[in-house]
C-alpha positions in Angstrom: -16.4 -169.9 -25.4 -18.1 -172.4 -27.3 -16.5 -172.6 -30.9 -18.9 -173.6 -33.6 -16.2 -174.1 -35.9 -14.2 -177.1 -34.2 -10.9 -175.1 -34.8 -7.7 -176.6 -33.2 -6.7 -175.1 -30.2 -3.4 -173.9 -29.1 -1.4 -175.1 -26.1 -2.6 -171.7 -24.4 -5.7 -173.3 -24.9 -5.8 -175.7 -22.9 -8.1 -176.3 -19.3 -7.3 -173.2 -17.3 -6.6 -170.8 -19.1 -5.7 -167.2 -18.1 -7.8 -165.7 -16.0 -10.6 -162.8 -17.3 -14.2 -162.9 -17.9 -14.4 -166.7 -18.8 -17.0 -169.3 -19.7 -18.3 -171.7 -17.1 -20.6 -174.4 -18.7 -23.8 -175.6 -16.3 -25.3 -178.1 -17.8 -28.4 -180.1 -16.3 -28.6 -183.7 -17.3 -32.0 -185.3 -16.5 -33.8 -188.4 -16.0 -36.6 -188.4 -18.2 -37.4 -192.1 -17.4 -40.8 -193.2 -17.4 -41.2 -193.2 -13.2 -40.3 -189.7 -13.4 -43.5 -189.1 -14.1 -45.0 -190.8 -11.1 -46.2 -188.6 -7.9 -45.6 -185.6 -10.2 -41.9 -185.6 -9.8 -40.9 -184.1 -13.4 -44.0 -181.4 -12.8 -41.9 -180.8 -9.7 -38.4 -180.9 -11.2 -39.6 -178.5 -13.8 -41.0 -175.8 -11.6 -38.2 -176.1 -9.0 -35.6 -174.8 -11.7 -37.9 -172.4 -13.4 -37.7 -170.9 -9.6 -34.2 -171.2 -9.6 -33.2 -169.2 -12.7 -33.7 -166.4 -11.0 -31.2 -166.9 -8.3 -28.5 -168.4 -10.8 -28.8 -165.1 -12.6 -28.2 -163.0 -9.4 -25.0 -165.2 -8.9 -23.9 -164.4 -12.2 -24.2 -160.6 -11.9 -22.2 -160.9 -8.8 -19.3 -162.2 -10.0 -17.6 -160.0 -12.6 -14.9 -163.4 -13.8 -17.7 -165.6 -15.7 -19.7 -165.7 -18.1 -22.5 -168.4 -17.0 -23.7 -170.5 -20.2 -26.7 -173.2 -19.5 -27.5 -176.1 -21.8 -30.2 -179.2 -20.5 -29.5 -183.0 -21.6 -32.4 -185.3 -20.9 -31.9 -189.0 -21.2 -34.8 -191.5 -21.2 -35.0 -194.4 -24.3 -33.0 -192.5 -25.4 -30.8 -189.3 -24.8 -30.8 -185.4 -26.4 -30.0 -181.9 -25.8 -33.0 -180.0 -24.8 -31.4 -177.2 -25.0 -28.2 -177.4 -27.7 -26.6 -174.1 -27.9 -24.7 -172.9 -24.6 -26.9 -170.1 -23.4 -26.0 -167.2 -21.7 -27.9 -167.4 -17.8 -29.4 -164.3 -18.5 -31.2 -165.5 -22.0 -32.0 -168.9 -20.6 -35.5 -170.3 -20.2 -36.4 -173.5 -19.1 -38.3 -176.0 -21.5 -40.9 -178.0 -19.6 -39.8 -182.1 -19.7 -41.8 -184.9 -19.6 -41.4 -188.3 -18.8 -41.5 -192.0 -20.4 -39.1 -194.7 -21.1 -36.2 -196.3 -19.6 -32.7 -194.9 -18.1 -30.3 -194.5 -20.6 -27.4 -192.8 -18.4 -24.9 -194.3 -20.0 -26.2 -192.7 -23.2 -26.4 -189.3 -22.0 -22.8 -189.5 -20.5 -21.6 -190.3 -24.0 -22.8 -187.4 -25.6 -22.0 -184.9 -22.6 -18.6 -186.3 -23.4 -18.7 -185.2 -27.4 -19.6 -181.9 -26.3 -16.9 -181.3 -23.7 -14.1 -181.8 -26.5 -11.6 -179.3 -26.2 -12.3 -179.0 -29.6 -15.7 -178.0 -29.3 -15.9 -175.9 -26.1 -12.3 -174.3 -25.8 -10.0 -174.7 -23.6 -9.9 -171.5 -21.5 -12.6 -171.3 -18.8 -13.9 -172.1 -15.8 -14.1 -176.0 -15.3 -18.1 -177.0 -16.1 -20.8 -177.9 -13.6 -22.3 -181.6 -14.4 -25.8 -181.2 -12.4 -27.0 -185.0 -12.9 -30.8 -185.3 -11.6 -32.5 -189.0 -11.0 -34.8 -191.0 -9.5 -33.4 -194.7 -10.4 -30.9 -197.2 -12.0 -29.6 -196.9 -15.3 -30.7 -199.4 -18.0 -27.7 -199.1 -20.0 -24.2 -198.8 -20.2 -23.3 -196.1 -17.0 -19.8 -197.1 -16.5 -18.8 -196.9 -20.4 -20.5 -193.4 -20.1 -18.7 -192.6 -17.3 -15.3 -193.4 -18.5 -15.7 -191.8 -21.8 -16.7 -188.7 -20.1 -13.8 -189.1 -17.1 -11.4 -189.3 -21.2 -12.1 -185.5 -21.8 -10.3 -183.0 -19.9 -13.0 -181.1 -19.0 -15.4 -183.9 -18.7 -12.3 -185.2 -15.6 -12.1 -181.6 -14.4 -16.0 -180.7 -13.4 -17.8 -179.8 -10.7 -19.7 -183.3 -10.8 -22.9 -182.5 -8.5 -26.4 -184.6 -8.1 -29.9 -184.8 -6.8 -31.4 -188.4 -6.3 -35.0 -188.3 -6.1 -37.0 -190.3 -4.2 -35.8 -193.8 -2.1 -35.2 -196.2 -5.1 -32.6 -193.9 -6.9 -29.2 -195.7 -7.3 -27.0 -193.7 -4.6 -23.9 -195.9 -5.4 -24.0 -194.4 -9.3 -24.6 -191.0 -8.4 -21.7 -191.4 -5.9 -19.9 -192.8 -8.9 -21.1 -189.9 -11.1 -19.6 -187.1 -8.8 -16.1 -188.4 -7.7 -15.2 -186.8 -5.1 -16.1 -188.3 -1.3 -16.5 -184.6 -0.2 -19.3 -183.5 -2.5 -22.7 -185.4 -0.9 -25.5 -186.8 -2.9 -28.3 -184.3 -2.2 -31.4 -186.7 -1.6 -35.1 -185.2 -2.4 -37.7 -187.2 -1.3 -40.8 -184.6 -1.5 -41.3 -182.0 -3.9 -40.6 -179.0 -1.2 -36.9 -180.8 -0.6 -36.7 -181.2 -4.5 -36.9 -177.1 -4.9 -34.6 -176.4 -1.6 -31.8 -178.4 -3.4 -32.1 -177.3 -7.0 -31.7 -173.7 -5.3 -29.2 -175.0 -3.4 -27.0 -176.7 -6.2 -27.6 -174.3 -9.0 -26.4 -170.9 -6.9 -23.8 -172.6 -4.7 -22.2 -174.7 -7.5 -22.1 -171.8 -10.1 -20.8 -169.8 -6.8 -18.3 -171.7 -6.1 -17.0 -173.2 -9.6 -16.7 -169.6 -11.0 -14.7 -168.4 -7.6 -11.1 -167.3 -8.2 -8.5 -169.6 -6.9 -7.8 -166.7 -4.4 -11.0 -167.6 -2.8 -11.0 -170.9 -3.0 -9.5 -173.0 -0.3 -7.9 -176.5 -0.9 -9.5 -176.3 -4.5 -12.9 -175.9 -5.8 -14.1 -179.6 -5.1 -13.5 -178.9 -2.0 -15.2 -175.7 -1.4 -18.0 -177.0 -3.3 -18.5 -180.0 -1.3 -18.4 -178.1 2.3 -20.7 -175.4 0.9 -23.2 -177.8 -0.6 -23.1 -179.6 2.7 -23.7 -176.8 5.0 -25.9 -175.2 2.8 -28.5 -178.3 3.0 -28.2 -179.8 6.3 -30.8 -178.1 7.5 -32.8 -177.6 3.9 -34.5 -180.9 3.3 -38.2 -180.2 3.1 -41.0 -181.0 5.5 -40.0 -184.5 6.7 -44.3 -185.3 7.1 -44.0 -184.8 3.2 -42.1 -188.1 2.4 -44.4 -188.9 -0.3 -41.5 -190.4 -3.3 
């Protein structure tokens, strides 16, 4: 669990610990960027979650092994934690964002990277899920981010997951971003599709991370990237509604 007091962990501390009621860290990271605020995507983006908590929490009741804690990073000129403290699914509420400024990825991936210290978060639990949402390019440093994030344990082990919004988003970095050729980049291009896969991401991700290895087949990248696959083939909206 999240340890306020930077202690030094032992070596039974370490990523993957022994198995019990463990903490899985979801944490949204968000372009803020001033086009998010064109066509109403961030008034979608925040109603699609608020409609989502919901179904995260039902996930969480189901499965007696974790213990699902939610934070929110937003990154525009700059980047911060919208919500700091790692917050139990049940207790979580969503903050309404808005939107102006550039893309400061890179930013944001530095400071997810502090936080998924050994030091900081522990070392026993389930690995995180990074849900990265965006609707461009980043304006800064993305692949310094991404390699001092890929430096932390945890930050190497996630669930890396991601929503582009809209046609102009940068595919290649949110390709980049996840890793793993098996996990798709789910691609919103009207609000209705935008809600579909924040459902989508936030039940079956959380599902799937906080899984037992018993249930899990060829790994939990894996699982997650054949379950997020089937789960939206057929969930992208009303194709007449291609309005981003």
């Amino acid at each position: 669990m999240f340890d306020s007091n930077n202690t030094a962990k032992t070596t039974a501390d370490r990523p993957g610990g022994e198995l019990g009621r463990r903490p899985l860290h979801f944490i949204w990271i968000v372009d803020c960027s001033g086009s998010m605020s064109v066509d109403g995507k961030i008034q979608s983006l925040n109603n699609a979650v608020k409609e989502a908590i919901p179904h995260m929490r039902d996930v969480a009741r189901e499965n007696p092994f974790a213990e699902i804690l939610v934070r929110v990073l937003k990154f525009d000129s700059g980047a911060s934690w919208q919500v700091v403290k790692p917050t139990p699914v049940d207790q979580f509420s969503w903050q309404d964002l808005s939107a102006s400024g550039a893309t400061r990825m890179g930013r944001a991936l530095e400071m997810l990277a502090e936080e998924l210290d050994v030091e900081r978060i522990g070392g026993k639990g389930f690995p995180p899920v990074l849900a990265l949402v965006s609707d461009g390019q980043p304006t800064d440093d993305f692949a310094g981010g991404l390699r001092m994030l890929m430096s932390q344990p945890w930050g190497k082990r996630a669930n890396r997951v991601a929503i582009g919004i809209g046609r102009v988003v940068d595919e290649k970095v949110l390709k980049e971003f996840i890793g793993n050729p098996e996990i798709p980049v789910l691609q919103a291009n009207n609000p209705e599709a935008l809600k579909n896969h924040i459902r989508v991401l936030s039940t079956v991700a959380v599902k799937v991370a906080s899984a037992p290895p018993s249930q899990v087949s060829n790994g939990s990248s894996s699982g997650m990237g054949q379950q997020l696959g089937l789960s939206t083939a057929n969930d992208t909206g009303n194709p007449g509604e291609d309005v981003w």
